[in-house]
N, CA, C and O atoms as a GROMACS GRO file, in nm:
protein
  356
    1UNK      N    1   0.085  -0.118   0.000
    1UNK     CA    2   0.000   0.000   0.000
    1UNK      C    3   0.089   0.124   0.000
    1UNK      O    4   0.113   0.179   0.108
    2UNK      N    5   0.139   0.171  -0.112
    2UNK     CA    6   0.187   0.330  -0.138
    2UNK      C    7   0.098   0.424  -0.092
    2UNK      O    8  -0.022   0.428  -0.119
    3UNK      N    9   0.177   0.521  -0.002
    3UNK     CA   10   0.138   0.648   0.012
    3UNK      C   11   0.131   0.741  -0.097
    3UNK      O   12   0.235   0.780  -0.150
    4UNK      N   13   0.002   0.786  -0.141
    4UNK     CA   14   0.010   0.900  -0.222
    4UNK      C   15  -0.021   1.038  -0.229
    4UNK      O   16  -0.128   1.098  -0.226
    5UNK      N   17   0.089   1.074  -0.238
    5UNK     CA   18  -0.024   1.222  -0.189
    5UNK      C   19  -0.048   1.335  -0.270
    5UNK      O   20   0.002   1.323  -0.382
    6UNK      N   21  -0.110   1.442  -0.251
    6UNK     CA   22  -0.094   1.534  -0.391
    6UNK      C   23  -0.056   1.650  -0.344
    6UNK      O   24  -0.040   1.663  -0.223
    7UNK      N   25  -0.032   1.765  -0.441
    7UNK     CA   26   0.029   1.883  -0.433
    7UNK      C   27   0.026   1.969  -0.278
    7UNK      O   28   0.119   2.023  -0.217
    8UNK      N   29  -0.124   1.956  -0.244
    8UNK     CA   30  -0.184   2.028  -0.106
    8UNK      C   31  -0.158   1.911  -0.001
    8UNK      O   32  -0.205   1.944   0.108
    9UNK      N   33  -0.123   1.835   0.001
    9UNK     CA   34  -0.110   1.759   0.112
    9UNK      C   35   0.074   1.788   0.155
    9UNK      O   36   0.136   1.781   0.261
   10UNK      N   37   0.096   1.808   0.075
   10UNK     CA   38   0.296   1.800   0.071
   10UNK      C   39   0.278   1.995   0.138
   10UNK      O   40   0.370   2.048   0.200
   11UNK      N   41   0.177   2.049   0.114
   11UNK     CA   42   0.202   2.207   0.136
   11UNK      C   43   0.152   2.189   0.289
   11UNK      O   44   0.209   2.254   0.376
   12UNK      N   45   0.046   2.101   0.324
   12UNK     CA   46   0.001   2.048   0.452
   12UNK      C   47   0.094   2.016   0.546
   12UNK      O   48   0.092   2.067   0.659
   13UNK      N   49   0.175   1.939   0.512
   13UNK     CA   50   0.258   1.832   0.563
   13UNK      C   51   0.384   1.986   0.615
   13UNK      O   52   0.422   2.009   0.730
   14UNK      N   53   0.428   2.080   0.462
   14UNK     CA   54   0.528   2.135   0.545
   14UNK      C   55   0.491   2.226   0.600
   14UNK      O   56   0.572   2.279   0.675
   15UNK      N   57   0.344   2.289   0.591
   15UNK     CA   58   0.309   2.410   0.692
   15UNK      C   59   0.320   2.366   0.843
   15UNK      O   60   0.336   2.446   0.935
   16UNK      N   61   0.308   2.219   0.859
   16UNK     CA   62   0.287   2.146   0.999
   16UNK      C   63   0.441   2.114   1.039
   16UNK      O   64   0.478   2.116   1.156
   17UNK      N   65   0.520   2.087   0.938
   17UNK     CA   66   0.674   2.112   1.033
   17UNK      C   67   0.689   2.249   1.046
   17UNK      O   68   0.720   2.296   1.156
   18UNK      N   69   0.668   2.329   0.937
   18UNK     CA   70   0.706   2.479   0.976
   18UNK      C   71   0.657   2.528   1.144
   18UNK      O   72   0.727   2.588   1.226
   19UNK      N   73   0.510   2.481   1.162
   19UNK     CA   74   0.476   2.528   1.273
   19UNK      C   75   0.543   2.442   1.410
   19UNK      O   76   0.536   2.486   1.525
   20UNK      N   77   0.602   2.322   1.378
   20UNK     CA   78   0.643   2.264   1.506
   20UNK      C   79   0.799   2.292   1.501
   20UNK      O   80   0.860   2.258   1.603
   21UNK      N   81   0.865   2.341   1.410
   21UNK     CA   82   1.040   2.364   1.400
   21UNK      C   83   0.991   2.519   1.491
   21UNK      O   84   1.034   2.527   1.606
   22UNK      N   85   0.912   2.626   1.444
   22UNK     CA   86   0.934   2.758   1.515
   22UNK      C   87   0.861   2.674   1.710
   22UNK      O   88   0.930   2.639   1.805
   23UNK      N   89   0.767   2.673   1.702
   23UNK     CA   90   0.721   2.590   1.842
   23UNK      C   91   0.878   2.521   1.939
   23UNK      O   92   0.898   2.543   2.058
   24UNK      N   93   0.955   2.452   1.863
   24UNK     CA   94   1.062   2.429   1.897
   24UNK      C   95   1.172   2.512   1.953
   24UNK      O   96   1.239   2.505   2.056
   25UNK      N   97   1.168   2.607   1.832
   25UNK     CA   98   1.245   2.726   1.878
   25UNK      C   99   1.241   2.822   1.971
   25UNK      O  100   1.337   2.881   2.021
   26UNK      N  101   1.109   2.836   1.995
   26UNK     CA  102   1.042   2.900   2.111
   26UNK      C  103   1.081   2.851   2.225
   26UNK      O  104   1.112   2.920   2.323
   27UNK      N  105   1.082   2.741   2.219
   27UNK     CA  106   1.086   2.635   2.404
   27UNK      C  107   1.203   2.607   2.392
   27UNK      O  108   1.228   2.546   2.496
   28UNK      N  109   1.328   2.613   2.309
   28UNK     CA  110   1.470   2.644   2.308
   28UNK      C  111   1.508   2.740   2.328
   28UNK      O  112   1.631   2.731   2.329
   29UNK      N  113   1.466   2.870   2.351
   29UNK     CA  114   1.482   2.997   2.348
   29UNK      C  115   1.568   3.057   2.222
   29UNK      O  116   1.653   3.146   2.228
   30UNK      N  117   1.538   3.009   2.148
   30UNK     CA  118   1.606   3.071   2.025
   30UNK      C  119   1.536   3.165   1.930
   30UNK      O  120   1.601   3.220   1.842
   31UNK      N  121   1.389   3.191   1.945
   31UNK     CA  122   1.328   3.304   1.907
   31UNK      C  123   1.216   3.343   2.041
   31UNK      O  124   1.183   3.282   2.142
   32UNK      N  125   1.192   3.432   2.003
   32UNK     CA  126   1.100   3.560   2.054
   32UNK      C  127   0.932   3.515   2.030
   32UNK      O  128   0.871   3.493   1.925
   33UNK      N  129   0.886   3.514   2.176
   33UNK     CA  130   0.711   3.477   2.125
   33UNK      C  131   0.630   3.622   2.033
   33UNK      O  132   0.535   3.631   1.955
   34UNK      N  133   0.742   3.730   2.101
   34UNK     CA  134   0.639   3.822   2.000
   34UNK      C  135   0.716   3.845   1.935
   34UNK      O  136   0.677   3.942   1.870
   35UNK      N  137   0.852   3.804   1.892
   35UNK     CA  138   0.926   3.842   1.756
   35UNK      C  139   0.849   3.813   1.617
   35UNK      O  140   0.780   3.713   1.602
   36UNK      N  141   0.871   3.918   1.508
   36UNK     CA  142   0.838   3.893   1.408
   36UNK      C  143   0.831   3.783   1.304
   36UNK      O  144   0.734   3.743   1.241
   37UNK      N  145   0.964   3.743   1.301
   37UNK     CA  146   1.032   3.535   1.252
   37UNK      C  147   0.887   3.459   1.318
   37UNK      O  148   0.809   3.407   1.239
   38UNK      N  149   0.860   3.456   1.453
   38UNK     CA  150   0.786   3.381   1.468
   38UNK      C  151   0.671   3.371   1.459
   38UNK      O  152   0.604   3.273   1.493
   39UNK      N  153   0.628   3.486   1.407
   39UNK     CA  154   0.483   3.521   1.402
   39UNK      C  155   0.432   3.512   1.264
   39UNK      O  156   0.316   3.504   1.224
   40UNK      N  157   0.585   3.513   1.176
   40UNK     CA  158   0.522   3.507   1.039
   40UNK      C  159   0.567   3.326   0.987
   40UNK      O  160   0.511   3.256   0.903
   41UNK      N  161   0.698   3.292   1.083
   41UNK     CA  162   0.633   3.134   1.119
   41UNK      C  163   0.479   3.044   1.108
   41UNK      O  164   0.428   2.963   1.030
   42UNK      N  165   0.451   3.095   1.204
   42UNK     CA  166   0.303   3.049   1.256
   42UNK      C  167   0.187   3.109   1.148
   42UNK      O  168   0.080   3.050   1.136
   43UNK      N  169   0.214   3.221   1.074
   43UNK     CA  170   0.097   3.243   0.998
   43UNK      C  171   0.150   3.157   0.849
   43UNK      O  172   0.063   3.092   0.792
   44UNK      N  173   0.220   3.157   0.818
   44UNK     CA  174   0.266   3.064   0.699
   44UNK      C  175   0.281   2.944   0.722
   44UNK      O  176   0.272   2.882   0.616
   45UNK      N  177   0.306   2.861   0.832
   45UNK     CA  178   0.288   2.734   0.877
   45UNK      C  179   0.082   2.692   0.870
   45UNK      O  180   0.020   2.599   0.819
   46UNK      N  181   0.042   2.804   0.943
   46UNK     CA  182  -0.119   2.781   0.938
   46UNK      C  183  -0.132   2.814   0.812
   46UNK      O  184  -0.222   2.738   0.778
   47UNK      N  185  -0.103   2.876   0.715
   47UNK     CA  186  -0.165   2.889   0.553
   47UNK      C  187  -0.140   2.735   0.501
   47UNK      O  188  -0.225   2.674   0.436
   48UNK      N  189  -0.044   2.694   0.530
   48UNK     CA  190  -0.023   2.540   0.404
   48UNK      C  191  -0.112   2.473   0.478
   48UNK      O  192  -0.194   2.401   0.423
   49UNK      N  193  -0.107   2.491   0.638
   49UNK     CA  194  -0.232   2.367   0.652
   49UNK      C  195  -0.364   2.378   0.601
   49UNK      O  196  -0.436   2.279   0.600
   50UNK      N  197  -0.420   2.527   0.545
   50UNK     CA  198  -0.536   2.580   0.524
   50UNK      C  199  -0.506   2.506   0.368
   50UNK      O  200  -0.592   2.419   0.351
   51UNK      N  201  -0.441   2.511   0.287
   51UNK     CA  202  -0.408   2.472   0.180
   51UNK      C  203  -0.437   2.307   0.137
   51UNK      O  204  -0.486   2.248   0.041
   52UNK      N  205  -0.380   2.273   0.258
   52UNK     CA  206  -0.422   2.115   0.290
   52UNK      C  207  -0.520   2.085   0.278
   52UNK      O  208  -0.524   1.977   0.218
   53UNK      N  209  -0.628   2.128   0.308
   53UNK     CA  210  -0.768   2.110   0.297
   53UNK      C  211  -0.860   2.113   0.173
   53UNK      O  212  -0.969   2.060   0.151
   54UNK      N  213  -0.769   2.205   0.091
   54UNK     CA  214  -0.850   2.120  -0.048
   54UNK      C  215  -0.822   1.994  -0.064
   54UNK      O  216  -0.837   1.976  -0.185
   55UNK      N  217  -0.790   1.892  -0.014
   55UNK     CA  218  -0.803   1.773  -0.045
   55UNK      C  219  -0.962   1.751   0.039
   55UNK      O  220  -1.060   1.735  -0.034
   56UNK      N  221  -0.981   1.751   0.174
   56UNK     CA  222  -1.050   1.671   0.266
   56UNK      C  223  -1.072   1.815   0.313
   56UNK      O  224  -0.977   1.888   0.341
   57UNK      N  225  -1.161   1.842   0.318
   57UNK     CA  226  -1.223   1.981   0.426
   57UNK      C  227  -1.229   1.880   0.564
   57UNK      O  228  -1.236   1.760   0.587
   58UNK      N  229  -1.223   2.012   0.645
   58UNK     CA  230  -1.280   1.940   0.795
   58UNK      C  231  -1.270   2.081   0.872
   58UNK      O  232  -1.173   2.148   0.904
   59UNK      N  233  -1.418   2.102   0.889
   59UNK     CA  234  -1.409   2.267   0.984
   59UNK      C  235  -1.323   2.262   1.098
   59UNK      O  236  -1.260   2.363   1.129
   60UNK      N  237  -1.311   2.146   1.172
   60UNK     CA  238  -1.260   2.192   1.355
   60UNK      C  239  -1.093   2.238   1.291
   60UNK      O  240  -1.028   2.333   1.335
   61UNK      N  241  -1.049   2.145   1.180
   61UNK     CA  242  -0.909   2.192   1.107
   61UNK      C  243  -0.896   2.337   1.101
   61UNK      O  244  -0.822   2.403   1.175
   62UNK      N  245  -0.992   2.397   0.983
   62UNK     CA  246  -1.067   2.470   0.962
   62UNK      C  247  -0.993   2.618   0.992
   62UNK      O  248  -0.909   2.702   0.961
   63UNK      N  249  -1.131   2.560   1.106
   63UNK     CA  250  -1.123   2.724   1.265
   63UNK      C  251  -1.019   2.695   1.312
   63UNK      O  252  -0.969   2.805   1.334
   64UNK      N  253  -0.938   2.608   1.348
   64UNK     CA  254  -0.794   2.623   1.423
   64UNK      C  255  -0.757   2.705   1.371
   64UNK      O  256  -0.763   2.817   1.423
   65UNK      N  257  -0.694   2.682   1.231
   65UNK     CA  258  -0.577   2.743   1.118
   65UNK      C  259  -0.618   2.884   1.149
   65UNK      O  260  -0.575   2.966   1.230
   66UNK      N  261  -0.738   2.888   1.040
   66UNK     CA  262  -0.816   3.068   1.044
   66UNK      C  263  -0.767   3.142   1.154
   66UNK      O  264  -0.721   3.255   1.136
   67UNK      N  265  -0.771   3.094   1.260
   67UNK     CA  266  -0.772   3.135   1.410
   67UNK      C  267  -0.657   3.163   1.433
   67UNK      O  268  -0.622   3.277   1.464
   68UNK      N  269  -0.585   3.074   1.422
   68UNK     CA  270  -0.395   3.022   1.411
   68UNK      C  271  -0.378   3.169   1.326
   68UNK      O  272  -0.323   3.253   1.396
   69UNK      N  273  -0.402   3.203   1.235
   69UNK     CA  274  -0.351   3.342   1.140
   69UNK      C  275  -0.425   3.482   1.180
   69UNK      O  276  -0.404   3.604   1.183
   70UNK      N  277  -0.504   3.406   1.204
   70UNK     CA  278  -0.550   3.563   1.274
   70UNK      C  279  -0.442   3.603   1.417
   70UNK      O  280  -0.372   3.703   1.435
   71UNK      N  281  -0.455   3.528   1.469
   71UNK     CA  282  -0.378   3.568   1.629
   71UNK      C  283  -0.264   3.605   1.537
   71UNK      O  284  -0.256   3.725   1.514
   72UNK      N  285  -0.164   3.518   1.474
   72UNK     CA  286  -0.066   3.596   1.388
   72UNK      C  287  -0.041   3.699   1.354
   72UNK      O  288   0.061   3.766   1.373
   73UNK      N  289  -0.173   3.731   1.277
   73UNK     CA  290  -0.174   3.856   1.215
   73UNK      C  291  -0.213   3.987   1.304
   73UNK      O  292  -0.196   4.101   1.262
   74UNK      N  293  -0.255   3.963   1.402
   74UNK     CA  294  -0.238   4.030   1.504
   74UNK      C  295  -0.127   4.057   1.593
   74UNK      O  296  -0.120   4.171   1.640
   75UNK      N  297  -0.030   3.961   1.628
   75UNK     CA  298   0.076   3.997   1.680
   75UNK      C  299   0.162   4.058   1.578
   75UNK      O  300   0.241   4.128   1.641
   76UNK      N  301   0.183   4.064   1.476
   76UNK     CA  302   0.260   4.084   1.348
   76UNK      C  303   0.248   4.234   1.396
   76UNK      O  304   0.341   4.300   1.441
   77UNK      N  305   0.076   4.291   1.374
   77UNK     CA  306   0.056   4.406   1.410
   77UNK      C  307   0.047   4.504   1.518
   77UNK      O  308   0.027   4.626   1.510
   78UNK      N  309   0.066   4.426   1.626
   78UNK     CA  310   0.110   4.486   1.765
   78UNK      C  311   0.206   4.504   1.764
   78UNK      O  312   0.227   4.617   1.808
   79UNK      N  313   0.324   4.439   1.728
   79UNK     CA  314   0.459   4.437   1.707
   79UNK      C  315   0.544   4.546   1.645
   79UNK      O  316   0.646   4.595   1.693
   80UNK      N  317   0.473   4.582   1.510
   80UNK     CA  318   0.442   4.670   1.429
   80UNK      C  319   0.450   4.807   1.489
   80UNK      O  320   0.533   4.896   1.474
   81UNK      N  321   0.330   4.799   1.568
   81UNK     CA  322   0.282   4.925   1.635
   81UNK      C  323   0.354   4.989   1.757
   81UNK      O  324   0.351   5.108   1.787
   82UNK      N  325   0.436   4.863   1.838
   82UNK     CA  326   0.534   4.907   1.940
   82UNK      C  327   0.638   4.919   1.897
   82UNK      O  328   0.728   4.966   1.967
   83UNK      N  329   0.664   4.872   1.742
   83UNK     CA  330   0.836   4.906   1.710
   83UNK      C  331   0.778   5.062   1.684
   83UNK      O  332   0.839   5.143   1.754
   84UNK      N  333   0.698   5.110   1.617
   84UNK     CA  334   0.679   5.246   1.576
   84UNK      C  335   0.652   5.343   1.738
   84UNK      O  336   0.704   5.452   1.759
   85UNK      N  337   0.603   5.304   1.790
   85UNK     CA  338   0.591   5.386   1.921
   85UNK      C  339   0.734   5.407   1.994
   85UNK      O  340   0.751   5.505   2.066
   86UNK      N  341   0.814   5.332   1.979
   86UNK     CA  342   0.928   5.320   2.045
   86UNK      C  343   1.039   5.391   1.972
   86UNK      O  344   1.146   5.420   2.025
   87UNK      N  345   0.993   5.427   1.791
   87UNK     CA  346   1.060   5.552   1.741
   87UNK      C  347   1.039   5.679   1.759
   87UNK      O  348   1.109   5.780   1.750
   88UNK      N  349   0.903   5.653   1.794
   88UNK     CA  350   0.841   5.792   1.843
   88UNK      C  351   0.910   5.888   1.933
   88UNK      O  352   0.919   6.010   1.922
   89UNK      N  353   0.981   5.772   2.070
   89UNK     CA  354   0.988   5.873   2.189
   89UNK      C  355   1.124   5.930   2.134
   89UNK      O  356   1.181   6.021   2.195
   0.00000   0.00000   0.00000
């Protein structure tokens, strides 16, 4: 029985190491929870898994991911907003 897989499953597969190599890095202390690297980690790790899902939908997948990039994209932009405040003073 060969494994086969197709284009979105291989983008699946590496959005899900992407997100557990930065996860790693985190609990090694080798990046920053609100550093930028890791935030755009985690939102490009959650896009291939969103990608994944044209094979097999499955909402609870779904809402994780969505969710997973939003919080992203939110720290991206807090981040954002305190590097600029901090040119300010």
């Amino acid at each position: 029985m060969a494994l086969e897989l197709a284009w979105y499953d291989w983008v699946g597969l590496l959005g899900t190491m992407i997100i557990l190599a930065g996860f790693f890095l985190l609990q090694a202390g080798r990046l920053a929870g609100t550093g930028l690297i890791y935030q755009l980690i985690n939102l490009f790790g959650a896009a291939g898994i969103l990608v994944s899902l044209l094979g097999k939908f499955n909402l609870s997948v779904f809402l994780l991911e969505a969710a997973w990039m939003v919080v992203s994209l939110y720290g991206i932009a807090r981040s954002y907003k305190l590097k600029q405040a901090t040119r300010g003073l």
